[in-house]
BABA-506784 format. One record per residue: residue number from 1; x, y, z of N, C-alpha, C in turn. Coordinates in Angstrom, 3 decimals, padded with zeros to 6 digits. Each point is the difference from the previous one (the first is absolute). Example, Ala and Ser with C-alpha at 12.3 -4.5 7.8 and 13.67 -1.06 7.14 Angstrom:
> 1_013.190_-005.690_007.800_-000.890_001.190_000.000_000.900_001.200_000.000
> 2_-000.350_001.050_-000.720_000.820_001.190_000.060_-000.770_001.090_000.730
***
This chain:
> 1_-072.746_-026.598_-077.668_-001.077_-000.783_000.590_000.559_-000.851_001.128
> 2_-000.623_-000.223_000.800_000.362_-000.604_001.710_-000.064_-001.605_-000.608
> 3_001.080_-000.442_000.002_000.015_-001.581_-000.026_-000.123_-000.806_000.902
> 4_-000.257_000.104_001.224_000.390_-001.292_001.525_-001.478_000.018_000.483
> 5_-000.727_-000.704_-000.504_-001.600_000.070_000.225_-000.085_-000.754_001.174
> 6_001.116_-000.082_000.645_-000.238_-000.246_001.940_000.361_001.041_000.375
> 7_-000.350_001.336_-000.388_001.045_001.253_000.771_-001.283_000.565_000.121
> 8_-000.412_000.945_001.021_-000.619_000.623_000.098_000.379_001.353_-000.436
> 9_001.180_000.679_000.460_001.006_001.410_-000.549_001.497_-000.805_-000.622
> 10_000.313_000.612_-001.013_000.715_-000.100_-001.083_001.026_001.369_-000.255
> 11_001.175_-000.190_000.167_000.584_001.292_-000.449_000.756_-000.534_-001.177
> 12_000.212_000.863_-001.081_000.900_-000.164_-001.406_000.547_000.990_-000.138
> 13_001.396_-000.659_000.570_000.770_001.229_-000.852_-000.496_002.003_000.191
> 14_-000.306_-000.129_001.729_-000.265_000.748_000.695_001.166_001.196_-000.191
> 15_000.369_001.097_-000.284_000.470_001.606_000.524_-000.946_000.610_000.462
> 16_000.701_000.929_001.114_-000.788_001.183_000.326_001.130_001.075_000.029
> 17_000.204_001.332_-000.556_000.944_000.554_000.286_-000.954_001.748_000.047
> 18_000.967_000.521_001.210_-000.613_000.909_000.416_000.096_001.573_-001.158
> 19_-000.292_000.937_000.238_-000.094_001.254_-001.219_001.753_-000.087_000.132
> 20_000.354_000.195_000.907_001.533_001.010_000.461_000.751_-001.575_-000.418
> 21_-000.647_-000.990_-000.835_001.432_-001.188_-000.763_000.234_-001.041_000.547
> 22_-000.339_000.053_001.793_000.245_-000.713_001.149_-000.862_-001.470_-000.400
> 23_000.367_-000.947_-000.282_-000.535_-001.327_-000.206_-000.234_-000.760_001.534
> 24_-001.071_-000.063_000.144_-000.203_-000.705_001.094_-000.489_-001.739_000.031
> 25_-000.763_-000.217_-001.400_000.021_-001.669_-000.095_000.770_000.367_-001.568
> 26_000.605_-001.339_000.068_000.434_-000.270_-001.345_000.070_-001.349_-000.741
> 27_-000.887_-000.025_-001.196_-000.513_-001.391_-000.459_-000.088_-001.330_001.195
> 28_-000.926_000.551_000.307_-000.534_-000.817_001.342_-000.759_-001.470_-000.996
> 29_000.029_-000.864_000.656_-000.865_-001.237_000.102_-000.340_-000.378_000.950
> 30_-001.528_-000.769_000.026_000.108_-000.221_001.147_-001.642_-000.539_000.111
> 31_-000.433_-001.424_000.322_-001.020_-000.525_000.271_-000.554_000.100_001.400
> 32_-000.748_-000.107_000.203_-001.009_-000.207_000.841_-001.122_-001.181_000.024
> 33_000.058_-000.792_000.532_-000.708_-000.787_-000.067_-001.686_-000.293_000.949
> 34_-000.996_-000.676_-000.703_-001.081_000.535_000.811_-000.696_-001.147_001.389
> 35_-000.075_001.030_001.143_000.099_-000.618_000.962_001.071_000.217_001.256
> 36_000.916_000.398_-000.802_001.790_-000.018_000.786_000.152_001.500_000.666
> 37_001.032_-000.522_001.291_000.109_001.702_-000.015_001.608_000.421_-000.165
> 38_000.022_000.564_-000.699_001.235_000.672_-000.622_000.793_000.960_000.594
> 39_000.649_-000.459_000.824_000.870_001.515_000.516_000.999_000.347_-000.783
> 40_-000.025_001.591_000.246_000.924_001.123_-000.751_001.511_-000.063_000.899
> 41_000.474_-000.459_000.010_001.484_000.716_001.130_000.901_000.854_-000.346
> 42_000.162_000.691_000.460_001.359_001.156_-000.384_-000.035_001.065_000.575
> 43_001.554_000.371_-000.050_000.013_001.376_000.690_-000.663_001.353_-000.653
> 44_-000.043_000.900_000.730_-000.859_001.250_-000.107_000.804_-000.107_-001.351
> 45_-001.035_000.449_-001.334_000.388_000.620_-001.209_000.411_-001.019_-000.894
> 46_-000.600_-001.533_000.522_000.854_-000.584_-000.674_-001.578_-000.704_-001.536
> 47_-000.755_001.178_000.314_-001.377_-000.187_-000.947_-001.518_-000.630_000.306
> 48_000.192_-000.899_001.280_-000.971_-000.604_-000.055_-001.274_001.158_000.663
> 49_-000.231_000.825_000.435_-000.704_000.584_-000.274_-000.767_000.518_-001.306
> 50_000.570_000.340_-000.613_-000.296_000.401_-001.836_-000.353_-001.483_-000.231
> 51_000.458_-000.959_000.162_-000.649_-001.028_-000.550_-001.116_-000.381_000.138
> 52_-000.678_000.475_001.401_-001.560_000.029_000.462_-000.536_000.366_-000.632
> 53_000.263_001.207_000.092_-000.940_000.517_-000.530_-000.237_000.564_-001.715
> 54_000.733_-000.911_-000.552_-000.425_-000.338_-001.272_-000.559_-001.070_-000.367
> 55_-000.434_-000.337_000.714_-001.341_-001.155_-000.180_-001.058_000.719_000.519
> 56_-000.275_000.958_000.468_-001.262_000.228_000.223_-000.010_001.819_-001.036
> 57_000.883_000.371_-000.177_-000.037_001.012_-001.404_000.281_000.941_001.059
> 58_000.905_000.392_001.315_000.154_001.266_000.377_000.748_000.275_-000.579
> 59_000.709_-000.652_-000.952_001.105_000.428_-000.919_-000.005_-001.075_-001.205
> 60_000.692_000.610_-000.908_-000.038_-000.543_-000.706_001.716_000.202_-001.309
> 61_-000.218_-001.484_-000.238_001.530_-000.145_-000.545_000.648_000.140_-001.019
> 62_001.663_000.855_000.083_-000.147_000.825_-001.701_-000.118_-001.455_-001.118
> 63_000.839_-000.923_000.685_000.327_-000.672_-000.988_-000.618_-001.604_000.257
> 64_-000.390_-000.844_-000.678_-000.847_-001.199_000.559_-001.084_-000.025_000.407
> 65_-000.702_-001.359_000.125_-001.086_-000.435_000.915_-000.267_-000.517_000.885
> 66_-001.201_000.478_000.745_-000.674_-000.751_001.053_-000.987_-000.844_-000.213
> 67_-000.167_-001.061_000.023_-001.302_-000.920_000.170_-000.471_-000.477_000.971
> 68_-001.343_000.384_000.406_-000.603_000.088_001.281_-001.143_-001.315_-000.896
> 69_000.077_-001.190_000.804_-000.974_-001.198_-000.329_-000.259_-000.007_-001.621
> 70_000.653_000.115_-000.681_-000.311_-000.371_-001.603_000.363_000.540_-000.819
> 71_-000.419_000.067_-001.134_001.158_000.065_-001.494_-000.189_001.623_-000.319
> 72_-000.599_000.845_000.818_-000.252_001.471_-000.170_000.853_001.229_000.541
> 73_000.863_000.195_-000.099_001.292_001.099_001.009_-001.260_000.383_001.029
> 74_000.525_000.640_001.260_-000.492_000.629_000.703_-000.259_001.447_-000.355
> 75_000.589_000.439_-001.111_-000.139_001.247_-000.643_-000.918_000.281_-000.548
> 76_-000.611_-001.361_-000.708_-001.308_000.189_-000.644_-001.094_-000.666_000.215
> 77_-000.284_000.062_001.722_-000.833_-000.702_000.496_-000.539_001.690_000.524
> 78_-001.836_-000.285_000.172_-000.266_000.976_000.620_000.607_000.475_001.227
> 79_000.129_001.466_000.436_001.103_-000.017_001.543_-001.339_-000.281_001.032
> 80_-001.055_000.468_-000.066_-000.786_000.268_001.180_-000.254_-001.651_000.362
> 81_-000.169_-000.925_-001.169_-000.142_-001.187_000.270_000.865_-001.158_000.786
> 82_001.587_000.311_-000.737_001.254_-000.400_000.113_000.054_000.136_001.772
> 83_-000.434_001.280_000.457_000.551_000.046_001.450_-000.453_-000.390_000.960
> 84_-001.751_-000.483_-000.742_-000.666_-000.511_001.118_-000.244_-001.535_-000.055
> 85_001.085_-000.399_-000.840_-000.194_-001.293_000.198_001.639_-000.301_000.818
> 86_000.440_001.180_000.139_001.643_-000.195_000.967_-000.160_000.932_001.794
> 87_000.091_-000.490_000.554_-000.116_000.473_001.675_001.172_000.370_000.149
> 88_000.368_001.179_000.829_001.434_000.759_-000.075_000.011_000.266_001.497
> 89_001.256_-000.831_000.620_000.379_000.853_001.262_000.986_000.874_000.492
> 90_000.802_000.770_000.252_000.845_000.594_000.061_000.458_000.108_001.786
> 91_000.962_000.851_-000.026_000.689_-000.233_001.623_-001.040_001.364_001.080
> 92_000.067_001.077_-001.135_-001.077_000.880_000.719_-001.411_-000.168_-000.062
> 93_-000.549_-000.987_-000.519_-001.306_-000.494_000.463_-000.823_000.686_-001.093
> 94_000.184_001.417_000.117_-001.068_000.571_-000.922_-001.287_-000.066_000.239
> 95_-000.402_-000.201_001.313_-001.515_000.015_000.324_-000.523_001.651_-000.543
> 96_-001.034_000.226_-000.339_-000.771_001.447_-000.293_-000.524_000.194_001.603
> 97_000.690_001.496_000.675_000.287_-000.195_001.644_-001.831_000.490_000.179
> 98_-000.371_000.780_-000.741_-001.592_000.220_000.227_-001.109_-000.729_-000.483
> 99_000.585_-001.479_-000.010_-001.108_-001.282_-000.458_000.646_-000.436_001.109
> 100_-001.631_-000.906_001.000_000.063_-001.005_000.660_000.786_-000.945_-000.502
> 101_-000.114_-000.973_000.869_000.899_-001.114_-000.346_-000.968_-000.946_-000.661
> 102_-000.964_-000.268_000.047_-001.141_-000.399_-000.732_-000.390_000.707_-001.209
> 103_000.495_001.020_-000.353_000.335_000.850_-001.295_000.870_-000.514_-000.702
> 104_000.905_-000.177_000.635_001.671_000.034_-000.883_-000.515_-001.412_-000.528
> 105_-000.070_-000.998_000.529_-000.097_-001.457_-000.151_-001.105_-000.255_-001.328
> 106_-001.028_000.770_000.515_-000.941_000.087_-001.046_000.235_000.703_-001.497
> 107_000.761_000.882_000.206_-000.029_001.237_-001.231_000.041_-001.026_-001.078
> 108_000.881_-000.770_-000.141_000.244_-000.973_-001.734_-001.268_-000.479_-000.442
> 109_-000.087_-001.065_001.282_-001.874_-000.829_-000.524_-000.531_000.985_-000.353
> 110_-000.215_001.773_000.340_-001.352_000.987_-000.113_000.226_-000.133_-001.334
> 111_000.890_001.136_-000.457_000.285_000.082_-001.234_-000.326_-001.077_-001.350
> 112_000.444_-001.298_000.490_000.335_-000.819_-000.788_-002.257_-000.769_-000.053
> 113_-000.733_001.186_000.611_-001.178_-000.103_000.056_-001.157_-000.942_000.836
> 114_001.016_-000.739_000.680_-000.246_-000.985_000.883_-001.251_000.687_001.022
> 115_-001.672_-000.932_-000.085_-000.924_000.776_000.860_000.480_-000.076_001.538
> 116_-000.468_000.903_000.937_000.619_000.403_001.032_-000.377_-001.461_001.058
> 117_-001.100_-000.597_-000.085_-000.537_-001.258_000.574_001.092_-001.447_-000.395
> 118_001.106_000.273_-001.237_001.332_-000.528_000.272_000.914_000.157_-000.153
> 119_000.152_001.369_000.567_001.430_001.042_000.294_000.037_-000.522_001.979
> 120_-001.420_000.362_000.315_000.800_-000.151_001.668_000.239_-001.363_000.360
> 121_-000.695_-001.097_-000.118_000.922_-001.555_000.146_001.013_000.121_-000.709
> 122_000.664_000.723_-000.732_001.259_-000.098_-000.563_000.760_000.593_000.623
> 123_-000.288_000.813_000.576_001.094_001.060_000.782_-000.248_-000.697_001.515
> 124_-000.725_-000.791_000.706_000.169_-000.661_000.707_000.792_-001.423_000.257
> 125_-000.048_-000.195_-001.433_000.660_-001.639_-000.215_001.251_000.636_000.092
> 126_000.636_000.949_-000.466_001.213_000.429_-000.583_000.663_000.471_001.572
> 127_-000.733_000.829_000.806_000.632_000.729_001.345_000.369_-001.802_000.829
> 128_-000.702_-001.103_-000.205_000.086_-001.223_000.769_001.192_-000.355_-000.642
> 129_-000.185_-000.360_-001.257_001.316_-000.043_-001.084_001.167_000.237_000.988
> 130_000.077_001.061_000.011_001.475_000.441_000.033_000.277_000.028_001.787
> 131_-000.933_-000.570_000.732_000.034_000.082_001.204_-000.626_001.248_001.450
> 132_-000.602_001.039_-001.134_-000.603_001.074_000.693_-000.925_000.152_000.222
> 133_-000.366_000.290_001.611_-001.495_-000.044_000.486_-001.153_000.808_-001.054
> 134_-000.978_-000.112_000.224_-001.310_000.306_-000.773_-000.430_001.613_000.651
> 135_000.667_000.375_000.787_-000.746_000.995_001.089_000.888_001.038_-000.684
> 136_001.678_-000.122_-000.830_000.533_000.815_-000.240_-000.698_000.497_-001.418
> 137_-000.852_-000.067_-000.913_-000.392_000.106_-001.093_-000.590_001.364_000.260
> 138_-000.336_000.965_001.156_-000.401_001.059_000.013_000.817_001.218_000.246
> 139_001.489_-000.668_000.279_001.220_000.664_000.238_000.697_000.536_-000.948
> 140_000.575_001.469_000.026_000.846_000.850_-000.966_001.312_-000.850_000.036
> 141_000.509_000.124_-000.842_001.686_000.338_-000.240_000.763_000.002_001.090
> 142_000.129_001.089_000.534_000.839_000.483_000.572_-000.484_-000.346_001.576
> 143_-001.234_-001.013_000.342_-000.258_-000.531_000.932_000.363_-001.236_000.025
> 144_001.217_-000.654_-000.428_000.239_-001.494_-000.185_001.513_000.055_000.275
> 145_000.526_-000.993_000.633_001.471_-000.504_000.308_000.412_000.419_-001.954
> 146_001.346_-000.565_-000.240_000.914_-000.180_-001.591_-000.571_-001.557_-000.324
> 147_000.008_-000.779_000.995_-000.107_-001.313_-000.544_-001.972_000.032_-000.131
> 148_-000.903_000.463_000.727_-001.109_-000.008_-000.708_000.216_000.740_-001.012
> 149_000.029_001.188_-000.481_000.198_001.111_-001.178_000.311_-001.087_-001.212
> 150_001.542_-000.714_000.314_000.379_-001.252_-001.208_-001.221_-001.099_-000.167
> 151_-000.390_-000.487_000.738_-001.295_-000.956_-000.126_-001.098_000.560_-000.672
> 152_000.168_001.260_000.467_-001.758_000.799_-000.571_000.735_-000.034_-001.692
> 153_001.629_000.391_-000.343_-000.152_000.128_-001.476_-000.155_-001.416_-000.627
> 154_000.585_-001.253_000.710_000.274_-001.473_-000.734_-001.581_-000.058_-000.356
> 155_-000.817_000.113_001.419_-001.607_-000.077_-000.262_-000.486_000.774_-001.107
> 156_000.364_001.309_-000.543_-000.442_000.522_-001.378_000.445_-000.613_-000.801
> 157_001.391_-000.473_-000.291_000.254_-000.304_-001.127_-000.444_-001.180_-000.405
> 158_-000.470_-000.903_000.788_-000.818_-001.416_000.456_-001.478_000.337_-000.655
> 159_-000.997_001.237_000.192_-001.130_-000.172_000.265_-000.658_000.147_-001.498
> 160_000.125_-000.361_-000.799_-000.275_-000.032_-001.380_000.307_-001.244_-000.894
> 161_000.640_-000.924_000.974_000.846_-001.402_-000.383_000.554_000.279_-001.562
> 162_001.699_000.718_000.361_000.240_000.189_-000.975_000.939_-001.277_-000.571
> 163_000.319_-000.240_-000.920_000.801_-000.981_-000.527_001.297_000.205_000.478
> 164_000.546_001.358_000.252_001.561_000.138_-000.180_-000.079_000.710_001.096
> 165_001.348_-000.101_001.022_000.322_000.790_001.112_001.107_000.812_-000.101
> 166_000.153_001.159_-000.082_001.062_000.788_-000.066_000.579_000.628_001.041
> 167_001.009_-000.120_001.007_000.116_000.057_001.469_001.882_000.746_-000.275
> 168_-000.135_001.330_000.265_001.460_000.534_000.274_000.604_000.631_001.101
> 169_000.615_-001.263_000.869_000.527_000.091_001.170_-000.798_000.370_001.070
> 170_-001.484_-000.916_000.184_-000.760_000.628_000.635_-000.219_-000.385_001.816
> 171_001.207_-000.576_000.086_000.062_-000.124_001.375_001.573_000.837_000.498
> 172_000.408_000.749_-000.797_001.176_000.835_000.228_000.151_000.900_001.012
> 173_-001.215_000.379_000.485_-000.212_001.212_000.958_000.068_-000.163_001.494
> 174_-000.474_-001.738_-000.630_-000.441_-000.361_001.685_001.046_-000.308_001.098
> 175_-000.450_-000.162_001.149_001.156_-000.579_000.869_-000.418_-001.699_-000.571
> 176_001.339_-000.953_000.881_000.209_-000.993_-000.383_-000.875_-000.570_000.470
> 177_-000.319_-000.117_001.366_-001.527_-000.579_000.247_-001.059_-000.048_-001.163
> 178_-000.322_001.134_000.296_-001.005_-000.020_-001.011_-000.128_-000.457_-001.330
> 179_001.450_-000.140_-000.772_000.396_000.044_-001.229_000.038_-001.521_000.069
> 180_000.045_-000.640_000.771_000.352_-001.344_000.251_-001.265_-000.538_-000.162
> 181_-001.006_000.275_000.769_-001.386_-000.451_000.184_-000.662_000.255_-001.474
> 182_000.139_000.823_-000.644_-000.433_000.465_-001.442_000.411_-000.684_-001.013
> 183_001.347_-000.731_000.216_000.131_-000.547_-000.872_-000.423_-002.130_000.154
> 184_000.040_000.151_001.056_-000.861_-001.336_000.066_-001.339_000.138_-000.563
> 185_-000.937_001.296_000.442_-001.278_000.092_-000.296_000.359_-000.413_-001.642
> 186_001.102_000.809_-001.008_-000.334_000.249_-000.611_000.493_-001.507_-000.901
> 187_000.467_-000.894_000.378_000.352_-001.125_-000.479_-001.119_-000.750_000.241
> 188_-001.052_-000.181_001.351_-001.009_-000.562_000.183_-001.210_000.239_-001.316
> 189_000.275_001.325_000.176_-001.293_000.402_-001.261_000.471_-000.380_-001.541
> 190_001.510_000.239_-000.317_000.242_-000.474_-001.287_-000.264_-001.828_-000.269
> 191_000.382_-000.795_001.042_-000.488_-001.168_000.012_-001.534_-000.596_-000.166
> 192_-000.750_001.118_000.361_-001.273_000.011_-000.115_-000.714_000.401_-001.734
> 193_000.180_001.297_-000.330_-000.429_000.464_-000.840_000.892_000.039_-001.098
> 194_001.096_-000.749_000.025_001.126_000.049_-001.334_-000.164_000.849_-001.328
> 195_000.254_001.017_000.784_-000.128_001.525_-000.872_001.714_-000.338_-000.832
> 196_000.334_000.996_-001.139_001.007_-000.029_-000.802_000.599_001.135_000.845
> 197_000.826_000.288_001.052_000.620_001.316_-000.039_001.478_-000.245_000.047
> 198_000.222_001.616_-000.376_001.193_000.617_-000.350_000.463_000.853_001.212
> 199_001.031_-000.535_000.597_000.517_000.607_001.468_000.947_000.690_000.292
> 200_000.419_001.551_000.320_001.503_000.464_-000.374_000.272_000.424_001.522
> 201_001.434_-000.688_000.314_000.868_-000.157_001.363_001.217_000.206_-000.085
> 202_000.944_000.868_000.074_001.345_-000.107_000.466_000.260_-000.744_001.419
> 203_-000.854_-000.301_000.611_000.059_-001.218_001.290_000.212_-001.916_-000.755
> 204_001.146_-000.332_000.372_000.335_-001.412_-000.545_-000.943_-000.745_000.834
> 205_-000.028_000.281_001.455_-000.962_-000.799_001.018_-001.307_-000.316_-000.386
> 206_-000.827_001.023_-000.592_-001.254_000.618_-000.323_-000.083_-000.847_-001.964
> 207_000.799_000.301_-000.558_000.252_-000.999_-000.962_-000.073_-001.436_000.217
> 208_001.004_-000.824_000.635_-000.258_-001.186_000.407_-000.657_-000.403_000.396
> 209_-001.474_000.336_001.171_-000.475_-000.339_000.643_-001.278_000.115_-001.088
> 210_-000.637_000.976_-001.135_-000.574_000.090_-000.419_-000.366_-000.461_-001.408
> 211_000.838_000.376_-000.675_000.349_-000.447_-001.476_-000.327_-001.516_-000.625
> 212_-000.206_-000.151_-000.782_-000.310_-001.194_-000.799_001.427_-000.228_-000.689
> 213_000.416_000.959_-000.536_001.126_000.804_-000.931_000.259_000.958_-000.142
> 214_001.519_-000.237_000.610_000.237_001.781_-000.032_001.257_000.401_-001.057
> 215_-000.537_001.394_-000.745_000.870_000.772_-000.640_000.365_000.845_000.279
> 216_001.639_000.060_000.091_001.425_000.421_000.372_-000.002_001.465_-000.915
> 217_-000.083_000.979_000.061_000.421_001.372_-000.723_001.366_000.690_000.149
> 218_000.491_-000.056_-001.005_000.726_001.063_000.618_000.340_001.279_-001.520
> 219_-000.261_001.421_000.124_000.743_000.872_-001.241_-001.270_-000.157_-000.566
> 220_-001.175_-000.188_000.169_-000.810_-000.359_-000.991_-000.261_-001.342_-001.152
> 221_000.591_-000.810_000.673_000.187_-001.364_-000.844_000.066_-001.156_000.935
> 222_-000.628_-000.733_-000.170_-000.382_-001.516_000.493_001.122_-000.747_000.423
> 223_000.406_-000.194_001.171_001.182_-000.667_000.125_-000.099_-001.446_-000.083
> 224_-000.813_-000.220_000.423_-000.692_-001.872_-000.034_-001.141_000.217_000.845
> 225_-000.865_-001.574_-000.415_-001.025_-000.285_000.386_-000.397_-001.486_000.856
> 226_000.037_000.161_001.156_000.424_-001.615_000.949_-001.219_000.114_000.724
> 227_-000.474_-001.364_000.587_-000.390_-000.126_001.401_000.683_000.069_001.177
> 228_-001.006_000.579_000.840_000.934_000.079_001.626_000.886_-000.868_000.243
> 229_000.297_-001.575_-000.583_000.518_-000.985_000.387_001.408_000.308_-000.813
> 230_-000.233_000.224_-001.220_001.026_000.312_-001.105_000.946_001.016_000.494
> 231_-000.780_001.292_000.520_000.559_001.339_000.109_001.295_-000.069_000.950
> 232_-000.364_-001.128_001.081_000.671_000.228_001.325_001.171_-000.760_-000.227
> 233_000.234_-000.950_-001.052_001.182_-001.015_-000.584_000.145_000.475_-001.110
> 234_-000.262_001.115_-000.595_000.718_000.296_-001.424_001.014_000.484_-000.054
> 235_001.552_-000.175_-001.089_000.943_000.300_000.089_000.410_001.495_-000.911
> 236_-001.189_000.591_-000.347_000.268_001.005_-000.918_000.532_001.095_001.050
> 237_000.985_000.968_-000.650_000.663_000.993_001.023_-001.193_000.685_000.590
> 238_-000.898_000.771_-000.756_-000.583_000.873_000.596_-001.288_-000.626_001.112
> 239_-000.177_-000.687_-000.458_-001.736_-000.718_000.880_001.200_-000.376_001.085
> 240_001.499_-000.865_-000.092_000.807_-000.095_001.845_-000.187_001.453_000.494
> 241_000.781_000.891_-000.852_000.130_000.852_001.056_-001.353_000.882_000.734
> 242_-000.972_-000.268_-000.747_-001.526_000.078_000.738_-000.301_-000.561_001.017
> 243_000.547_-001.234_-000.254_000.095_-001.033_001.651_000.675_000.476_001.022
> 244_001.606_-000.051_-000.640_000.933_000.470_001.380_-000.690_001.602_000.362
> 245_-000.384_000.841_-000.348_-000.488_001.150_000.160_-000.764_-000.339_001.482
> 246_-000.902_-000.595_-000.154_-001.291_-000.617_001.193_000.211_-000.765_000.190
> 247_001.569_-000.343_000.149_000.342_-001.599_001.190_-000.389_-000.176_001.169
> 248_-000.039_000.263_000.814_-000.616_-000.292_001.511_-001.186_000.529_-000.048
> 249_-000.393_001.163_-000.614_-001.523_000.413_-000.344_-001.067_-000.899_000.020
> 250_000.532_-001.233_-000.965_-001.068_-000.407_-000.756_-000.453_-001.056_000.999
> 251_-001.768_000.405_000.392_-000.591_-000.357_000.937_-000.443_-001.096_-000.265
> 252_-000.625_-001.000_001.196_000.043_-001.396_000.467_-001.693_000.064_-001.231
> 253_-001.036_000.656_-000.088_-000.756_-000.105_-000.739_000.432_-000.216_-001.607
> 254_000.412_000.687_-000.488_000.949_-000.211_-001.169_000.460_-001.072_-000.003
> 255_001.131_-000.433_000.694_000.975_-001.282_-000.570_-001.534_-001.047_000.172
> 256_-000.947_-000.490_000.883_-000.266_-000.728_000.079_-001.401_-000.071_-001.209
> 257_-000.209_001.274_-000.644_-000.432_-000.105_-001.062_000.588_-001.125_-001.314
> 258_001.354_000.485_000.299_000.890_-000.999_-001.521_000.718_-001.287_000.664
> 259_-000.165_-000.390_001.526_000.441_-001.601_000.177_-000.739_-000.502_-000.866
***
């Protein structure tokens, strides 16, 4: 049973290990708290992917639990319910390329039965949301820059006001411009709507600048858990050599996140 009734996601004593033996988390812990945004850091393979998405059941774990907002595993919560109360972004966007963009945005509210008289102020509030004109809502996919395409998905995963944000590396694709501007948007809007999400970055910059608290991965196991302020003065070997890694890297937005 999930004990930290300020957590929104809860891991206990988390494994995931693959058919072929390969352990990719191992007795994970790991809170979440609601409101906060939580970044994942680590290098490729180092789990936080699998960790996503076991809060929303794309997988699920041999050994331990998940608690998604209360004393019920995520295992034995309905799934169709479970996912639509979690918004998922990813780095390829995942727009459906033969739905408008006024489709894509909409599809959750439809489903979730919402009458159509307040599906379109929603999909209008949401294209303003995230900074995108109103005129693009009749536009395909594959008629949009990368950085609209990313806005059109933040705007789905937004348009159902879900409790939980699930976001994996979703400004990875972009150039830095753009990636730069996205992530202000996307600090503007978390300041606004203080959603609970869960954020996964092998970028330290993109960590610091974003994070509430960020967790360190590495092998599948939790290396520590600091604030940006903590992270950048901690003396543990592995979180330095994360630093010295992105020494001159680490951009003027960042540090002036953790003065």
């Amino acid at each position: 049973m999930g004990q930290n009734r300020g957590a929104a996601i809860e891991f206990r004593d988390v494994s995931f290990v693959l058919p072929d033996g390969h352990v990719v988390l191992s007795h994970f812990d790991l809170d979440i708290r609601r409101g906060e945004t939580l970044v994942l850091l680590g290098r490729s393979g180092s789990g936080k992917t699998t960790t996503l998405k076991l809060v929303n059941r794309l997988l699920a774990p041999t050994s331990g639990s998940v608690y998604v907002d209360g004393a019920v595993p995520a295992h034995g919560k309905d799934l169709l319910r479970l996912r639509r109360r979690i918004g998922y972004v990813i780095q390829e966007v995942g727009l459906f390329p033969h739905f408008t963009v006024e489709k894509n945005i909409g599809l959750v509210p439809a489903i979730e039965g919402w009458p159509q008289d307040r599906i379109r102020p929603r999909i209008q509030q949401m294209l303003q949301l995230v900074g995108l004109d109103s005129g693009l809502a009749d536009r395909y996919p594959h008629q949009l820059s990368g950085g609209q395409r990313q806005r059109v998905g933040v705007a789905r995963a937004l348009a159902a006001d879900p409790e939980i944000l699930l976001m994996d590396e979703p400004f990875g694709a972009l150039d830095p411009l753009t990636r730069d501007e996205l992530q202000r948007e996307f600090l503007s809007l978390q300041q606004r709507l203080c959603k609970t999400v869960l954020f996964v970055t092998h970028d330290l910059n993109e960590a610091l600048r974003l994070g509430s608290r960020i967790a360190l991965m590495e092998a599948g196991k939790l290396v520590t858990l600091l604030s940006p302020e903590e992270f950048l003065r901690s003396e543990d070997a592995l979180v330095s050599a994360y630093v010295r890694a992105f020494g001159a890297g680490l951009d003027a937005a960042a540090q002036r996140r953790v003065q």
